[in-house]
C-alpha positions, 0 to 999 in steps of 0.5 A: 633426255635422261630426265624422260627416260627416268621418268618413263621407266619409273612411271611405267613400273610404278603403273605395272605396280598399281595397276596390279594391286589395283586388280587384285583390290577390285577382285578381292582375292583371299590373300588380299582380304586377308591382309586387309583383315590382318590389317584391321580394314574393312574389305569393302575399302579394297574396292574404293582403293583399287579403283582409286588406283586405276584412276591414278594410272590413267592420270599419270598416263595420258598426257594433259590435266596437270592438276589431276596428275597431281592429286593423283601423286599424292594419292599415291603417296598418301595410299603406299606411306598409309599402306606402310605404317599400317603394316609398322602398326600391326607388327608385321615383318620387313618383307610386307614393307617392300611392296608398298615402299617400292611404290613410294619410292616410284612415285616419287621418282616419277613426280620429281622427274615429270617433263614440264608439260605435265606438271601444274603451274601455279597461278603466282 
């Protein structure tokens, strides 16, 4: 029982997360494209990543399809440890670090305490 409630907790905030700055990607808001800027990105890569993000979400969410949740992790992980060394290469601050490593650390937090009906059994 604890196990659920970890996982439901952290996945929930890790959904509000992605979610959010999913939204915020699709509708380019200017401190968004700005930092994408500052980062040196293209602005179009904000749409490809908040819908990815979203994608995720519903993923992670709805119950079933093992394999795509997985990906879907890992497309997490990959998107908030890229997100985090962009900012280390671009010289910024510790507090652009915090959004990106919360998310990290939710996801796996939620990848690790998954019930087993939604993790992907191997075939060995």
């Amino acid at each position: 029982m604890r196990n659920k409630v970890i996982y439901w907790i952290a996945t929930a905030w890790l959904s509000l997360g992605m979610v959010s700055t999913g939204i915020v990607q699709l509708i380019q808001m200017k401190e968004e494209a700005d930092m994408f800027a500052h980062l040196g990105y293209p602005a179009y890569l904000m749409i490809i990543l908040g819908v990815w993000k979203l994608l995720g979400v519903i993923a992670v969410v709805v119950p079933k399809y093992p394999l795509v949740k997985e990906w879907a992790y890992a497309g997490f992980f990959f998107t908030m440890s890229g997100a985090m060394f962009s900012h280390f290469a671009a010289g910024d601050g510790a507090k652009e670090y915090f959004g990106p490593a919360l998310l990290l650390v939710l996801t796996a937090v939620s990848w690790y305490f998954r019930p087993a009906d939604r993790k992907f059994a191997s075939a060995n």
